[in-house]
C-alpha positions in Angstrom: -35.2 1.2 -15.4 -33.6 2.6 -18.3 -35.6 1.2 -21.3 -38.6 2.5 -18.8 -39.3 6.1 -21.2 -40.7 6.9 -18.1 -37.2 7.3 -16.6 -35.6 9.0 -19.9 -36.3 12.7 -18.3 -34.3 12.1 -15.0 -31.5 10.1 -16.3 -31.0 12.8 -19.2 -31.1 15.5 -16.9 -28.6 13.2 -14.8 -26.4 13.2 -17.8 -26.8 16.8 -18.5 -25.8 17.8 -15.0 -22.6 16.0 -15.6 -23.1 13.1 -13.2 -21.3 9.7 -14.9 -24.0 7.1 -15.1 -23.5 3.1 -15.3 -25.7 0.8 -16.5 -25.8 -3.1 -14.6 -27.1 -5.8 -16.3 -28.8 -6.6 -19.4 -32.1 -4.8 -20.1 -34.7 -7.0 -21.2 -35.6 -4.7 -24.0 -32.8 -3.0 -26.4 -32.2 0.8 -25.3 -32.4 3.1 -27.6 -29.6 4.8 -29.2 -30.3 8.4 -27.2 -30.4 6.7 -23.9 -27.1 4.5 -24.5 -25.0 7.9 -25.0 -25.9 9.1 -21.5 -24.3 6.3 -20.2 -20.8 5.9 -19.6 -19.7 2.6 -18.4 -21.7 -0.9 -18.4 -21.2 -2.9 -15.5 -21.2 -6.7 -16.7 -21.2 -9.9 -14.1 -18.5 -12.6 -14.8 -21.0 -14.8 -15.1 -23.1 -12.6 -17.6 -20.0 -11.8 -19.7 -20.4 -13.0 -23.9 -17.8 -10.5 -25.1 -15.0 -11.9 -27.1 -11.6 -10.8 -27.1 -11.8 -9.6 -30.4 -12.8 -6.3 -30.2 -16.2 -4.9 -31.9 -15.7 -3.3 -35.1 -14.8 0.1 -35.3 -17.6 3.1 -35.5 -19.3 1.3 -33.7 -20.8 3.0 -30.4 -19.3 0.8 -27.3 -20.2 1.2 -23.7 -17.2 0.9 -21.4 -17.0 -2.2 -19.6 -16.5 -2.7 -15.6 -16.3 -6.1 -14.7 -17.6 -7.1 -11.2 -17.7 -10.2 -9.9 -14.0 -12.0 -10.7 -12.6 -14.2 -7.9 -9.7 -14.7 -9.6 -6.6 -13.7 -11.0 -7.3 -15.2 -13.9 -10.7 -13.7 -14.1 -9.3 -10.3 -13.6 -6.4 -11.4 -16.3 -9.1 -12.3 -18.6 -11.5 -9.2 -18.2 -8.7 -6.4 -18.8 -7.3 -8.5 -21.7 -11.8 -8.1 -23.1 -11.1 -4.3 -22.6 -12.6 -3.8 -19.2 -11.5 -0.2 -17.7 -12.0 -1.5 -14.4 -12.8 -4.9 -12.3 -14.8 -5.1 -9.1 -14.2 -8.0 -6.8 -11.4 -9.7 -4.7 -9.4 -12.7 -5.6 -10.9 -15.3 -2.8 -10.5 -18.0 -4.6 -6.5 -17.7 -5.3 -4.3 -19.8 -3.1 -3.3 -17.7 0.0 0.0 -16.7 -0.4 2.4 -18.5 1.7 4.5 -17.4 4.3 8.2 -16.2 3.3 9.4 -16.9 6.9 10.7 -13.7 8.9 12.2 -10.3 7.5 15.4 -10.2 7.6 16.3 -7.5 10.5 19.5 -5.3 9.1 22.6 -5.7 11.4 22.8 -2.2 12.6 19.0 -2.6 13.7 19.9 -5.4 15.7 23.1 -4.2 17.4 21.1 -0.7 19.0 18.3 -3.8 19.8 20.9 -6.3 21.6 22.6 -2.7 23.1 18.9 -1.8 24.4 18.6 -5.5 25.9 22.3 -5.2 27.6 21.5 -2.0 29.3 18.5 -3.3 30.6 19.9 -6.5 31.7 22.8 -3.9 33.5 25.5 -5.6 32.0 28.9 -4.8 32.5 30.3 -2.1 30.1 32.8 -4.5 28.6 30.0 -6.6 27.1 28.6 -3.5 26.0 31.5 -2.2 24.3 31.5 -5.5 23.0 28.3 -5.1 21.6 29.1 -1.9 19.6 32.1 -2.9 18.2 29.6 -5.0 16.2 28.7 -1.6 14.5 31.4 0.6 13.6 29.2 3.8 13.2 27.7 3.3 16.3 30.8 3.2 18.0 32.3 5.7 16.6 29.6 8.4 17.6 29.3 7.1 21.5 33.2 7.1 21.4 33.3 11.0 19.8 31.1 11.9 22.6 32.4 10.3 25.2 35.8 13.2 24.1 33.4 16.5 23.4 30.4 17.8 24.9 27.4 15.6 24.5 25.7 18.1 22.2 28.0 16.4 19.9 25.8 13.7 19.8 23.3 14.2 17.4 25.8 15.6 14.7 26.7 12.4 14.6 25.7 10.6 10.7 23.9 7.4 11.9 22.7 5.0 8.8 19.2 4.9 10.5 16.9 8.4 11.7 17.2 9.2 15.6 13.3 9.8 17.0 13.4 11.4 20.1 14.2 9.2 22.7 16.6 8.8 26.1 20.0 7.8 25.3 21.9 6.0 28.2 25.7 6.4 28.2 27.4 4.7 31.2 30.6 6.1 33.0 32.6 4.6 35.4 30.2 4.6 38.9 28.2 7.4 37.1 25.2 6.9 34.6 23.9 10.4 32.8 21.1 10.8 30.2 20.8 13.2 27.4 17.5 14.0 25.7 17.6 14.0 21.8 16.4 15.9 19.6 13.6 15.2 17.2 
């Protein structure tokens, strides 16, 4: 389409209107000079690629090159180290990447879990204390508001951020919930 000088007048007005235009593929027939400027970028198939690594020599009018087609890591490797600006495809034909096993869940993340699961399970309160003595700052915030008001609660500096939720705080043959703000 664009060595067809039937085409000239709509891709230069293209070009003139500002719109970025990319050529795919090699045209059968050199383009002339004044067509090549109007186009920005050359999109080149892995399998159609006969660039070097050395770069052309300088003056010399070059096309910026997309790449499209890699399946690899290599091939994408290989097509920025040609000067491509830009690579199209997906690495499918890299190894999948193996399994690291599971995350590692921080300990203060799994003492409010294992509190959660005790209160649940309505287990006695010594096993719960139990349970937060696991976490120092934990404790320390139930404990301060067990001795002031329980708006004293959220002033509390936990190492992890409070969404609003229920918070369950058992007393002896009393339970009482406090909504959180959030």
């Amino acid at each position: 389409m664009a060595t067809d000088p039937t085409h000239a007048d709509a891709l230069h007005s293209l070009h003139e209107a500002g719109n970025v235009l990319l050529i795919k593929g090699r045209p059968l027939t050199p383009l002339t000079p004044q067509v090549l400027e109007w186009f920005a970028h050359s999109i080149v198939e892995v399998a159609d690629e006969r660039r070097g690594i050395v770069p052309p020599a300088p003056g010399v009018r070059q096309v910026t090159t997309v790449q499209a087609g890699a399946r690899s890591t290599a091939e994408i490797d290989l097509a920025f180290q040609r000067g491509a600006i830009a690579v199209l495809g997906w690495p499918f034909d890299d190894p999948a990447p193996r399994a690291t096993g599971r995350a590692a869940v921080p300990p203060d993340v799994k003492v409010v879990l294992e509190l959660v699961q005790g209160v649940e399970r309505e287990e006695p309160v010594s096993k719960l204390e139990a349970i937060l003595k696991r976490d120092p700052t934990l404790e320390m915030c139930i404990r301060d508001s067990r001795y002031k008001a329980p708006a004293s609660l959220p002033t509390c500096r936990l190492p992890w951020p409070i969404k609003p939720s229920r918070l369950a705080v058992r007393r002896p043959a009393s339970i009482w919930t406090k909504r959180l703000p959030g």
